[in-house]
C-alpha positions in Angstrom: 97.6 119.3 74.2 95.6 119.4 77.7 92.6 121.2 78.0 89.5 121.7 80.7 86.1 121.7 79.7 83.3 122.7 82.0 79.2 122.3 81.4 76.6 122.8 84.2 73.1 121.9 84.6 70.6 122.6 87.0 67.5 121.0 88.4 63.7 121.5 88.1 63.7 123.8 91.3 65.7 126.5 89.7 63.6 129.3 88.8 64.2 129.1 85.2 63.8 125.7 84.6 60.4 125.7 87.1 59.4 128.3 84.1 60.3 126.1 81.3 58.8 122.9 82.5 55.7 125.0 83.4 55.6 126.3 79.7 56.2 122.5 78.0 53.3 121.3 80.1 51.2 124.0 78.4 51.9 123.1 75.5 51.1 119.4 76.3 47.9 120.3 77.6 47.4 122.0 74.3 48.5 119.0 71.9 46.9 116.7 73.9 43.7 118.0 73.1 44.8 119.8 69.8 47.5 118.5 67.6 47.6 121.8 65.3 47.4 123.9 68.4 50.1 126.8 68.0 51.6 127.7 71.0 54.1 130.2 72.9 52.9 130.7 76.3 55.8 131.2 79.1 56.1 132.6 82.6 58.2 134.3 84.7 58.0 133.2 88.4 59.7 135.6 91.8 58.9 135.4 95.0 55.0 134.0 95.8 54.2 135.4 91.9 53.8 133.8 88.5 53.3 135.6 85.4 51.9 133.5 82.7 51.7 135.4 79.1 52.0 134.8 75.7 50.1 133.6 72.6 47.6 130.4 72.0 46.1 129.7 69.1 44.1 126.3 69.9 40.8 124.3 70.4 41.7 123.4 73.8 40.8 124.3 77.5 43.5 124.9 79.2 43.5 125.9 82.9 46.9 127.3 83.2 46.7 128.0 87.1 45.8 124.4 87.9 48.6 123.7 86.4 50.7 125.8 87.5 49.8 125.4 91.0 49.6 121.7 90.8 53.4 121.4 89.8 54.8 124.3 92.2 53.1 122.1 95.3 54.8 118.6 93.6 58.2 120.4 93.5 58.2 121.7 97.0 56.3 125.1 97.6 54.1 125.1 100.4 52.6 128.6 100.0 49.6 129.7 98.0 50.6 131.9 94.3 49.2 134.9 93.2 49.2 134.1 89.6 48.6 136.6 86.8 47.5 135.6 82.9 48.0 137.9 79.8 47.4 136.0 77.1 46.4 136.5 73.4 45.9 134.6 70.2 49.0 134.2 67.8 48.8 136.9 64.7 46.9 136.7 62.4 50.2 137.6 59.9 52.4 135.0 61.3 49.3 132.5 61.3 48.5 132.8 57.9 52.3 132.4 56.8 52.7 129.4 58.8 49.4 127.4 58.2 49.5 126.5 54.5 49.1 123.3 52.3 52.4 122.6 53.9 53.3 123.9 57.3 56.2 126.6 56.8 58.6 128.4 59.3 57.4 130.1 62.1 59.7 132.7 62.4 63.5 133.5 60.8 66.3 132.2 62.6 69.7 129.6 63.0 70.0 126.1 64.6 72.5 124.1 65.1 72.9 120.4 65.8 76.1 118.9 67.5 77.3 115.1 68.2 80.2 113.7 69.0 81.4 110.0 69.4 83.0 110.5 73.2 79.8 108.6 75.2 77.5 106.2 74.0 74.8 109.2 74.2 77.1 110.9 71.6 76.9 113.7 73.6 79.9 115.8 75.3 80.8 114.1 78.5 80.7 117.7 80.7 76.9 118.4 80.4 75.9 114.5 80.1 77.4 113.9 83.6 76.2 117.0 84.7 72.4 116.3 83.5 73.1 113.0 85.2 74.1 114.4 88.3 70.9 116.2 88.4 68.5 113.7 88.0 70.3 111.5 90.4 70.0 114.9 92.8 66.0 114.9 92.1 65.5 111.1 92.4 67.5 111.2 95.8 65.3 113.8 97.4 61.9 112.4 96.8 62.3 110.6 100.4 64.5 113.5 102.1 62.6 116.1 103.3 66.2 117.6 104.4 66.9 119.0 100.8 64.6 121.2 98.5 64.8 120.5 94.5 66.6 123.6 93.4 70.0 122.7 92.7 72.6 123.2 90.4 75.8 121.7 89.5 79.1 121.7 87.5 81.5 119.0 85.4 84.9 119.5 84.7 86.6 117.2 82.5 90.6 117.4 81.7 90.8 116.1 77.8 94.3 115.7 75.8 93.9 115.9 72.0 89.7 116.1 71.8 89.4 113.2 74.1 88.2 112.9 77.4 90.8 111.9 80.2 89.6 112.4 83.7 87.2 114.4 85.4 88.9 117.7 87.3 86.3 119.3 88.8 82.9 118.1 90.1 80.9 120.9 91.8 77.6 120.4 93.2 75.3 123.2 94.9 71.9 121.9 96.4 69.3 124.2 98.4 68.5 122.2 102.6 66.9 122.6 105.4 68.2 124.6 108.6 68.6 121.4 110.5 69.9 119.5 107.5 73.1 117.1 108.9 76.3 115.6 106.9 75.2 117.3 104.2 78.1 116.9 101.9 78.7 113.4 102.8 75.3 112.2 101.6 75.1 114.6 99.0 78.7 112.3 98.0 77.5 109.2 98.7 74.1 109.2 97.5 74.3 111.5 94.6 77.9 111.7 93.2 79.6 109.1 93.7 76.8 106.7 92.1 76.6 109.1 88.7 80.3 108.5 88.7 80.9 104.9 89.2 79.8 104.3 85.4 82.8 106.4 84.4 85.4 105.2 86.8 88.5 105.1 84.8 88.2 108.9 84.6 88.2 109.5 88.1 91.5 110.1 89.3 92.7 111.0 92.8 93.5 114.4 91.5 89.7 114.5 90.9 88.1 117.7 93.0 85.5 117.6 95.0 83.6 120.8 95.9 80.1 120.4 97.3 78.2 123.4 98.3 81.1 125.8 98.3 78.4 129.0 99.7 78.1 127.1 103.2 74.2 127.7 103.6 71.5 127.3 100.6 68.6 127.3 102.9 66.4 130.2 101.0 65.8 128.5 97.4 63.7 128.7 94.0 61.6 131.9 93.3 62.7 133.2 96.7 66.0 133.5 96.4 66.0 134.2 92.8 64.0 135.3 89.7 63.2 132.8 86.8 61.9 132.8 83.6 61.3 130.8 80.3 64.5 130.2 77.8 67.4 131.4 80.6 69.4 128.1 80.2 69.8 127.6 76.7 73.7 126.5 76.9 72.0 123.7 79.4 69.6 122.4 77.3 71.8 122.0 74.3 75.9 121.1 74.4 76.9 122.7 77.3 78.6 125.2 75.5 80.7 122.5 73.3 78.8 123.0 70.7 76.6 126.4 69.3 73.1 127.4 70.1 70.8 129.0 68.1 69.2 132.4 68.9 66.3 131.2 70.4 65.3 128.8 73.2 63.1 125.7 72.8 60.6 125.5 75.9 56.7 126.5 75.4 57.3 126.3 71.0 55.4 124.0 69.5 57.1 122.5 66.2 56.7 125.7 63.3 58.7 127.4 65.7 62.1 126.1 63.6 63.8 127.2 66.7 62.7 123.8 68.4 61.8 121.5 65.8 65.0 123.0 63.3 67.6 122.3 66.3 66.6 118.5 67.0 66.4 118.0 63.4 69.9 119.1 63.4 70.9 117.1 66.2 69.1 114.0 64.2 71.1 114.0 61.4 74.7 115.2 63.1 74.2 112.1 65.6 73.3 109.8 62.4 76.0 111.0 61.0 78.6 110.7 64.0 76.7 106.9 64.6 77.2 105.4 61.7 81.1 106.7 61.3 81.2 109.0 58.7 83.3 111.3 61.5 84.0 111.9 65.1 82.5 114.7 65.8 79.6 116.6 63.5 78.0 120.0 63.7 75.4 121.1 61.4 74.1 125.2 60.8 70.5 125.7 59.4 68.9 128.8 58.7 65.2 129.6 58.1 62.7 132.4 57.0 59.1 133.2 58.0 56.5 131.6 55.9 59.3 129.8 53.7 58.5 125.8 53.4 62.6 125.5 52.9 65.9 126.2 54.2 67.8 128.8 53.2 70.9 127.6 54.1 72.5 124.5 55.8 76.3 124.2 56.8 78.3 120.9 58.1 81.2 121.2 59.6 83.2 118.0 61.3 86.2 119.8 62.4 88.7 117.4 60.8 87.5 114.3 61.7 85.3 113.5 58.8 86.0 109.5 57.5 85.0 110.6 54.1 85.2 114.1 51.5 82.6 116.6 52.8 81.4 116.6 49.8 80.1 112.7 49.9 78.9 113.8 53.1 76.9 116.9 51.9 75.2 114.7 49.2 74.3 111.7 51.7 72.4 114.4 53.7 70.8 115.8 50.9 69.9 112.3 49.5 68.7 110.9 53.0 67.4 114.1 55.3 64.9 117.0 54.6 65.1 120.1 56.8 61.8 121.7 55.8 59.2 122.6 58.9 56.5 120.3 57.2 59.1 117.1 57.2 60.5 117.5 59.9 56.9 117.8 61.8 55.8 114.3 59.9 59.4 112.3 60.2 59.7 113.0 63.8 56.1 113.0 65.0 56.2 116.2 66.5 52.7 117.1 67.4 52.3 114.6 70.3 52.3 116.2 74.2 55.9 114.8 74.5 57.7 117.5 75.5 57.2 118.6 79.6 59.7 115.7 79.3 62.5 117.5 77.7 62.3 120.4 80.0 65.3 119.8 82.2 68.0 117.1 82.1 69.1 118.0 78.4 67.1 117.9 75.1 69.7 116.0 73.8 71.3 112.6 74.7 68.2 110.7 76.1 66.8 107.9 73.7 63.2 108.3 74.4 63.1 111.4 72.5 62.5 110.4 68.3 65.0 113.2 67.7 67.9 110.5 69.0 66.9 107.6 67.2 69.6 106.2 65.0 69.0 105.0 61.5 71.4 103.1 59.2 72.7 105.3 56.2 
């Protein structure tokens, strides 16, 4: 049986992702001077205005506007922000559930973790073509003052019985000058075609190309749109292959379960996955406020498991522990690592310790 997948991803000169990369390099500034700093400051930018708000509890300085303004300028704005600050500490009744003799939950909630064996990444192929579409997009532009770094695009990929076949669809919008020339043939040669060459033998002459479909992208970021923190959820994860959580992961710092809980999950379902226990692997975690625990965990490998679900169920027992405090400690999550993870995926990129394979 045939089927079409699609995954997008956009690039750091959307609105929303502008907003979450703004709100990870908070919270870098804040580990970076604090380790135990507990953070959820975001922002929601439109137009020549950004709204920072949210809640800090932490020994550092941080000057959020010089921040702010420094990384709007590097990413293309020439005019001048009016920025706006409504901040507090975190409560006092979440704080004292949190910070015990073991850090607990920060807050109730599901995560999930997904893998699969179809890349190397084990990632889906959709959304880890598309991330690498982008990235190719923002690496290209640094020396063309033609095109502007908001841009978005889209990957579909034709797969018969759960395994990739050839790309369909490849749609790629990018925001460009008024007097910007052979747009889509550079935008081809420079950006797609070079993201595509290490997949080849799924391009097929059937393979579509649509490259800035609208016609004109000249008015782009916060001026053509609104943005905010936690918007692209479905991009930072799977790409819709596998399930997201109810929360997003940008300006957390690692009690919130919704960030540290959901690469946790992706640790162990890509360990899993890695060392061939099944083909594919997602795994459901839920969590309370103040609990040091997990109140629930599910696997499921969709049929493709190598081995009972039972041996597997013990092996992750045995081998992984989902609580808050462990997961902090085995992953080293109070390090300024994570402006990094803003956009181009959470998942699928080794430097992060959440993708580190282990032997089991």
């Amino acid at each position: 049986m045939k089927k079409i997948i699609t995954s997008e991803s956009v690039n750091i000169g959307h609105p929303d992702k502008t907003c979450d990369f703004l709100a990870d390099a908070f919270l870098d500034e804040a580990l970076a001077q604090d380790p135990n700093s507990q953070m959820a400051v975001e922002c929601s930018i439109k137009n020549d205005k950004l709204f920072i708000y949210g809640e800090a509890t932490t020994k550092a300085e941080i000057d959020y506007k010089s921040i702010a303004r420094g990384f709007l300028k590097k990413i293309g704005y020439t005019n001048k922000f009016k920025i706006v600050e409504e901040l507090s500490v975190q409560s006092p009744d979440i704080n004292q559930a949190v910070v015990k003799d073991k850090l607990c939950a920060n807050d109730q909630g599901i995560v999930f973790g997904y893998a699969c064996n179809e890349t190397k990444e084990f990632m889906p192929l959709p959304i880890l073509v598309a991330h690498k579409m982008m990235k190719k997009y923002n690496d290209f532009i640094q020396n063309e003052p033609d095109f502007f770094s908001d841009a978005k695009c889209q990957i579909s990929v034709c797969y018969e019985n759960d395994k990739p076949i050839y790309f369909d669809t490849i749609l790629i919008s990018v925001s460009h000058s008024e007097t910007c020339q052979n747009l889509q043939k550079r935008i081809m040669q420079n950006v797609v075609t070079p993201v595509l060459d290490e997949y080849a033998n799924l391009v097929k002459k059937s393979t579509k190309y649509i490259i800035n479909p609208s016609g004109k992208f000249t008015i782009w970021g916060s001026f053509s749109d609104s943005g905010c923190v936690g918007r692209k959820i479905v991009v930072d994860t799977y790409g819709g292959v596998g399930k997201v959580g109810g929360g997003c992961f940008s300006s957390k710092n690692a009690t919130k379960v919704d960030r540290s809980g959901a690469y946790y999950a992706r640790y162990v379902a890509k360990n899993l996955v890695a060392n061939g226990f099944c083909d594919r692997c997602e795994i459901e975690v839920s969590y309370g406020i103040g609990l040091d625990k997990p109140l629930s965990m599910n696997i499921n490998c969709f049929g493709t498991e190598k081995t009972s679900l039972t041996k597997i169920y013990n092996l992750v027992n045995k081998r992984f522990d989902f609580s808050p405090d462990n997961i902090i400690k085995e992953l080293n999550l109070l390090r300024p690592i994570y402006k990094e993870t803003a956009c181009y995926g959470h998942f699928g990129r080794e430097n992060f310790p959440w993708e580190k394979i282990i032997s089991l």
